[in-house]
Structure formats: structure tokens, C-alpha cells
C-alpha positions in Angstrom: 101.8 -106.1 139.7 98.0 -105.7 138.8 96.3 -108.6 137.3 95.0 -107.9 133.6 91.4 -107.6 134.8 93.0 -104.5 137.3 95.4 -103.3 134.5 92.1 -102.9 132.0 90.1 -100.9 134.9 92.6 -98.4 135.5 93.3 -97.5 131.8 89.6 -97.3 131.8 89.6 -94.6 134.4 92.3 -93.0 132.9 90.6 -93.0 129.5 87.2 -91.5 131.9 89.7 -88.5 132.4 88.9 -86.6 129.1 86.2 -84.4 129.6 86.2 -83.7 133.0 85.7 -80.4 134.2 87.9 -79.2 137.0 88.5 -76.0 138.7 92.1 -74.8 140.6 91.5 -72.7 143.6 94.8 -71.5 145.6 97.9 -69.2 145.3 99.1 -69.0 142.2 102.9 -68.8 141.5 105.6 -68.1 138.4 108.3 -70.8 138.7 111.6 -69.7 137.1 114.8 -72.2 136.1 118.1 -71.1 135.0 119.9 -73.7 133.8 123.3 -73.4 133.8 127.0 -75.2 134.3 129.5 -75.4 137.2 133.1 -74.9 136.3 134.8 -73.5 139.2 134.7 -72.2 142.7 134.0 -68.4 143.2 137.4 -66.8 144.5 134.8 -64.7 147.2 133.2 -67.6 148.8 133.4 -71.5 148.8 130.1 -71.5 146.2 130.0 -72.8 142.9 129.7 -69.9 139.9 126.7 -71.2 137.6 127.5 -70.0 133.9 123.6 -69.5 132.7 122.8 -71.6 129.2 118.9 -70.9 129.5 115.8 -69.9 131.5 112.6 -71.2 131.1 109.0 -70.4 133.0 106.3 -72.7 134.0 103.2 -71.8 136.0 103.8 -72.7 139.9 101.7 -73.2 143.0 97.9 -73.9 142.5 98.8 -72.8 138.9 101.4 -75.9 138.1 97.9 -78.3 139.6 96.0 -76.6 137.0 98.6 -77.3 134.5 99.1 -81.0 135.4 94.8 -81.4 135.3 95.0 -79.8 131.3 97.5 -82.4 130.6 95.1 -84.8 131.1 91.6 -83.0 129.7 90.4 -80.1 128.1 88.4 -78.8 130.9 90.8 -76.9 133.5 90.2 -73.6 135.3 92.0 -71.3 137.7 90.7 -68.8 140.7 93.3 -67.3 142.5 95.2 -63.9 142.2 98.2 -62.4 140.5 99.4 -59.2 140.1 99.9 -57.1 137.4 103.7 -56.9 137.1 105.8 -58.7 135.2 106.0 -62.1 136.8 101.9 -61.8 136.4 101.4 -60.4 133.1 103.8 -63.6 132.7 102.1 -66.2 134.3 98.6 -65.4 132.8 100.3 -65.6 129.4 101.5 -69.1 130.2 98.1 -70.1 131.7 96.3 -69.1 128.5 98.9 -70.5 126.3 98.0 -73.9 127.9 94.5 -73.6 127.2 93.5 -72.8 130.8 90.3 -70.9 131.4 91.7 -68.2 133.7 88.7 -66.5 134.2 88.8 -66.8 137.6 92.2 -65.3 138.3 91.7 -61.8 139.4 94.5 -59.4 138.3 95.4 -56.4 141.2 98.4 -54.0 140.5 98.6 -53.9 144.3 99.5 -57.8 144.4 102.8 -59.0 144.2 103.1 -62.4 142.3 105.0 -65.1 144.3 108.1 -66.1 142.2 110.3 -69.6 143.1 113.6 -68.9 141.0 115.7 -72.5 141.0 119.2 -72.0 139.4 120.2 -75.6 138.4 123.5 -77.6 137.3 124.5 -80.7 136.2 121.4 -81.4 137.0 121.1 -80.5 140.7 119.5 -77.8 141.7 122.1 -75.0 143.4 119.7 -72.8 145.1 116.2 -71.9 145.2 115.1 -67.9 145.6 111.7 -67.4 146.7 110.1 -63.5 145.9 106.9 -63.3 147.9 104.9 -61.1 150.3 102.0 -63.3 152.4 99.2 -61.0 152.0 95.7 -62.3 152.8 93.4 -61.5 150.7 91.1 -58.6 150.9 87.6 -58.8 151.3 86.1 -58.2 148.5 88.7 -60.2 146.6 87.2 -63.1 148.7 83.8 -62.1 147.7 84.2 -61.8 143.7 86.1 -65.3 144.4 83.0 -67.0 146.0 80.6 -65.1 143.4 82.7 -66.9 140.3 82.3 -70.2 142.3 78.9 -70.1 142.3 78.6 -69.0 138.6 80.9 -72.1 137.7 79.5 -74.8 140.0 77.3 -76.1 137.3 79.4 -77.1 134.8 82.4 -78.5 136.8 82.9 -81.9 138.2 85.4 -81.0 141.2 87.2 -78.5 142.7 90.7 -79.1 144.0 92.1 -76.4 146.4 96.4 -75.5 146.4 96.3 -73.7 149.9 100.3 -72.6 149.8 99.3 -70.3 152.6 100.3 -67.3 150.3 97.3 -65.7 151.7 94.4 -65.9 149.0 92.6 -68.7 150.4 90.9 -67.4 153.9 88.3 -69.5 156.2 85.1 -67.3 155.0 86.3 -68.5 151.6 87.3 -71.9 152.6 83.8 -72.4 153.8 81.9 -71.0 150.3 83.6 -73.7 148.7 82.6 -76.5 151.0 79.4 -75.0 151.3 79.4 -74.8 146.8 80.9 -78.6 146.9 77.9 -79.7 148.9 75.2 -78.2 147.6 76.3 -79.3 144.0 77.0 -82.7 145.0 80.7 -81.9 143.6 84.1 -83.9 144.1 86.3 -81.1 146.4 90.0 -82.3 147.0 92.5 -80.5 148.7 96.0 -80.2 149.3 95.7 -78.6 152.6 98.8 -76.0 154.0 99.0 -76.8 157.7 100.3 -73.6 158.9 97.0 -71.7 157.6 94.8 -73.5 159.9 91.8 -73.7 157.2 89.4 -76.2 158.0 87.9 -78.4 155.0 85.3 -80.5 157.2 83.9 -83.2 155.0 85.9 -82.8 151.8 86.1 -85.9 149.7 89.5 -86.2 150.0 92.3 -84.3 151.7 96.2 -85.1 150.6 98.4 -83.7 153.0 101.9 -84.7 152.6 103.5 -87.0 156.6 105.4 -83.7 158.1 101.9 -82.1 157.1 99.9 -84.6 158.5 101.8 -84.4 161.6 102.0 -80.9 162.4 98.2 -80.7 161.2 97.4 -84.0 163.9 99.5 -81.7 166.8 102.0 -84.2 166.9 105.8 -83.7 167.0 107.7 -85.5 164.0 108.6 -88.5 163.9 110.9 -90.6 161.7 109.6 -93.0 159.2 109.1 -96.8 160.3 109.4 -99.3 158.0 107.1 -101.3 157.3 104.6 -98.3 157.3 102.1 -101.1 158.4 104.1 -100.5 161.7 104.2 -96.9 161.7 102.0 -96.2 164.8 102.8 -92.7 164.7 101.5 -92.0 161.0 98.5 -94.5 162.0 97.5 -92.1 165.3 98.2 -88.5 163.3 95.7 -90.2 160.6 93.1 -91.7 163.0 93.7 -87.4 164.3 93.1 -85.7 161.1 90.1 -88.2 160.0 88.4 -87.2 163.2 89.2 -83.4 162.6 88.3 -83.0 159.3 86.4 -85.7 158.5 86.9 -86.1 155.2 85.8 -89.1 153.0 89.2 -90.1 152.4 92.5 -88.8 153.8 95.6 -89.5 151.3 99.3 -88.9 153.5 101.9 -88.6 151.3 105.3 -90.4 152.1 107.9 -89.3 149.7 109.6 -92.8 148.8 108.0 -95.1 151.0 104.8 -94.1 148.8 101.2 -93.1 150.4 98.9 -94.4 153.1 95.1 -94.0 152.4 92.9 -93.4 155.5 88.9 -93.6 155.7 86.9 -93.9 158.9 85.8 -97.8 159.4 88.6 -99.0 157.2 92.3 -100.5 158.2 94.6 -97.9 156.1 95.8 -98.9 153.0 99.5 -97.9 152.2 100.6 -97.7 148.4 104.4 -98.8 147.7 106.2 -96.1 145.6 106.4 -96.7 142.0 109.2 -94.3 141.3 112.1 -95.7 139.6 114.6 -92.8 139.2 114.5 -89.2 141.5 115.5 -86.2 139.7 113.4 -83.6 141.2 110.5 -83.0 143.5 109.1 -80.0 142.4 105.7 -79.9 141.7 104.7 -83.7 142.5 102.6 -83.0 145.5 100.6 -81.1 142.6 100.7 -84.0 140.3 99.2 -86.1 143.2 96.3 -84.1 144.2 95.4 -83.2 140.2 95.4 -87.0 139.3 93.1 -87.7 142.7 90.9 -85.6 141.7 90.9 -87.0 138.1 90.2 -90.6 139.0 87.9 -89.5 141.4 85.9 -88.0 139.2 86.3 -90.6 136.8 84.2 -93.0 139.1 87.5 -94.8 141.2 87.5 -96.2 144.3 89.2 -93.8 147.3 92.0 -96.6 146.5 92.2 -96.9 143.1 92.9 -92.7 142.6 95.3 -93.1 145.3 97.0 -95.7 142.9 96.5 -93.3 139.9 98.1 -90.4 142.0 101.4 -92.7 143.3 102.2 -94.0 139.3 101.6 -90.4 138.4 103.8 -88.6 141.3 107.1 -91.9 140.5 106.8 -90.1 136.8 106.8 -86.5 137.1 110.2 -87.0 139.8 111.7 -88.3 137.1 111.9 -85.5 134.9 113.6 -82.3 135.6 111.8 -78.7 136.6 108.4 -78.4 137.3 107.0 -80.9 135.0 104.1 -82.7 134.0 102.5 -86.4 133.3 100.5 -86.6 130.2 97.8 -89.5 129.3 100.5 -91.7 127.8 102.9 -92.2 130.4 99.8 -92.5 132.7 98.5 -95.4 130.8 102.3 -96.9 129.7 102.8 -97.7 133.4 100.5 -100.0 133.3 101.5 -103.1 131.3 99.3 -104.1 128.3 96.5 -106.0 128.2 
């Protein structure tokens, strides 16, 4: 339990979160739910039959981070691409119906928007269908990407990169936004996708999740030890990943054993989970990295936005679809002072 002086520091930083200026970069996804109710078994196989009470849409992928960060302040953006079918024409509706600037989301008929379709009952989820096609992205598609960087660098605070290794984010554009995040003196934080290969040398903070890390390290996968203070598995692939990517700080994500926060000269600092109830996952690896960012930019410690992250990702698993935390629950999991 924080002390009251700790408890009045981090609503501080989580007040510091209005007005910050952040900017999405990854592969932008439509997330569908049909909710529905299970009955009976289906004569033709041994498979429940969903009877469908409602759908409902929310943005996915590097869409859903920029969706968590305008929960929390005015000043989100997007870059990435969607098509212009109907999963596309839907997603930038629900982008700018959220008060997203999306005018860095270029629209080509020729790309097929990634849609996640989750068919959920009695609160479980049944199935999940994924519609995609990994395309990497064209050339000049890269090119008018890095030209909107540079034209936004000025009024942002940090960029946080979704790599879902759909194929829009490619090394040449990997490196403009380093190079942008540098040269602007800008917070870059990134939720890295292992199986792209993209290298974010000296980002201020990378969050892969532990059978990221691992693969990422080269290492084979391991199972948890508990405590993670004994872990010398997790310990070596983050000594790895500091030394290959050399970021400032390196956040791995550990499901319910919480998150272990890595930075060269330091011991590592592990993070209990806060969650309290587990209803679904979806979308709170993109809670984490938004709210990183956010207290990052809000002038935290590597620590402290780690801590903002954890309380952030135990409330957004306890809510069903891909959901959300807004500035209320942030600050109501910390007790009064």
C-alpha cells in the first residue's frame, strides 16, 4: 500500500495527464463482439450454438492504444493504414467519433483492414476469427508516413509505436521515428512485435510482454518462477534485450504475476499485480503501453509509470471487450488522501 506522501504523487501525475500530446503509430485494427447466449449443443458437432443478442465495434490494434490515450487527454493521434472497405470506412468513423485526430491514417482501397471478430457468451468468449492479409507496406506509404512525422513532431510530447506485425511498420520507418524521437528530444515507447524483427535502439521505454521478451532475447520459454525475484530466466532475457536495444527502460509484462522493470545499472524492479477480478485480456497490453507513455510524459520515474501502467492494465481485465480506463478509476485505485 503507498504511503499518503506516494498516494498524493501519483494522482499528481495522473492529473499531469491532461494535455498531453501523443501520437499512435502501428497497425490499425476493427474489433468486432457478438454477444450472444448458449442454450444447447449443435446436433452437427460437439460446439455450443451462440444465439446473437448484439454486436458492437471498437477500434483494435494500435487503434484501441490510441483510444485508451483519449480516455485520459484530449491530445491523441493516429498514423497507420486502413482500407477503404467497410471494416475501414468503419473504423475511421469510430476514430473520429472519439475525438481522435486521424490525420495520419492513410486510406488505400487496395488495403484490407485487419478485423478480430470475438463471439462471446455467458461471458466467455467462444471463438475469436481473425480477417487479415500481412502486407508490408509500400514504399511510398512509408514515405508519406515519415513526412506526417516530421510535420507533427513539434507539437507532440511522445510517440508510442503498436507493431502487431501487420506489416505497416517497416525498419526504414522504424528508424525515421527513432531518428524524429531524438532529434525532438521526444518520449518514444513501444510495444515491440517480436516476430518483425524491428529494431528500436535507444527508445525510452520498450514493453514487451515475457513470451515476447523471450523469443526477442533468443531464448526458449520458460515457465514462470515464483518469486519473480528468483526468475533467473526472465532476469537473463532482460539483461539480453537491455543490451540489444538499449532502451532507457525495458517494462516485461507478466500477465498475473504483474511486471518487472529493467534499466542498465539498476537491480530490476518487479511490480505485484493489482488486478482483482479477470474477465478478459483483450486490449490490456495496449492499456499498459498508453498509460507508460502518459506518466512518462507527465514527468514519472521509469518506476512510477510502470506502477501507473500495472493499476491501469488490473482495471481494464476486469471489464468485458476491448475496453478502456478512464481518469477516475485511474485515480480511485489509489486511496484518498
Amino acid at each position: 500500500m503507498p504511503s499518503e506522501s506516494e498516494t498524493a504523487r501519483y494522482r499528481s501525475l495522473i492529473a499531469g495527464f491532461a494535455g498531453q500530446r501523443i501520437l499512435v503509430a502501428g497497425d490499425l485494427m476493427l474489433d468486432e463482439f457478438i454477444w450472444g447466449k448458449v442454450s444447447r449443443i449443435s446436433p452437427e458437432a460437439p460446439v455450443p450454438v451462440v444465439d446473437v443478442v448484439a454486436e458492437s465495434y471498437y477500434p483494435g490494434g494500435a487503434a484501441n492504444v490510441a483510444r485508451n490515450v483519449r480516455e485520459l487527454t484530449a491530445g491523441a493521434a493516429v498514423m497507420g493504414l486502413a482500407g477503404t472497405d467497410a471494416p475501414g470506412r468503419r473504423l475511421m468513423r469510430l476514430l473520429e467519433a472519439a475525438g481522435i485526430d486521424t490525420s495520419g491514417v492513410q486510406q488505400e482501397a487496395s488495403f484490407s483492414t485487419t478485423v478480430k471478430t470475438r463471439i462471446i457468451a455467458r461471458n466467455q468468449q467462444v471463438v475469436r476469427v481473425d480477417r487479415e492479409k500481412k502486407t508490408p507496406a509500400a514504399a511510398g506509404e512509408t514515405e508519406r508516413a515519415r513526412r506526417h512525422l516530421e510535420s507533427a513532431m513539434g507539437s507532440l510530447d511522445a510517440i508510442v509505436v503498436a507493431d502487431y506485425g501487420k506489416g505497416f511498420l517497416t525498419q526504414p520507418l522504424a528508424d525515421a521515428i527513432c531518428r524524429a524521437a531524438r532529434a525532438h528530444g521526444k518520449i518514444l515507447a513501444v510495444d515491440p512485435h517480436p516476430h518483425t524483427c524491428l529494431s528500436w535502439r535507444g527508445a525510452t521505454a520498450i514493453k514487451p510482454n515475457r513470451a515476447e521478451a523471450f523469443l526477442a532475447a533468443g531464448l526458449a520459454p520458460s515457465e514462470p518462477v515464483i518469486p519473480i525475484a528468483e526468475d533467473r530466466a526472465l532476469a537473463e532475457a532482460g539483461a539480453r534485450l537491455l543490451r540489444l536495444w538499449e532502451p532507457a527502460s525495458l517494462l516485461i509484462t507478466l500477465g498475473e504475476h504483474g511486471m518487472l522493470l529493467f534499466q542498465a545499472g539498476a537491480p530490476p524492479c518487479h511490480t505485484p499485480t493489482r488486478a482483482q477480478d479477470v474477465f478478459d485480456v483483450s486490449g490490456a497490453g495496449d492499456t499498459a503501453i498508453a498509460v507508460l507513455a502518459l506518466g512518462l510524459c507527465a514527468g514519472a520515474t521509469p518506476a512510477e509509470a510502470a506502477e501507473l501502467a500495472n493499476r491501469a492494465s488490473a482495471i481494464v481485465v476486469g471489464k468485458l471487450g476491448t475496453a478502456t480506463v478512464t481518469t477516475a478509476e485511474l485515480l480511485a485505485s489509489f486511496p484518498q488522501v
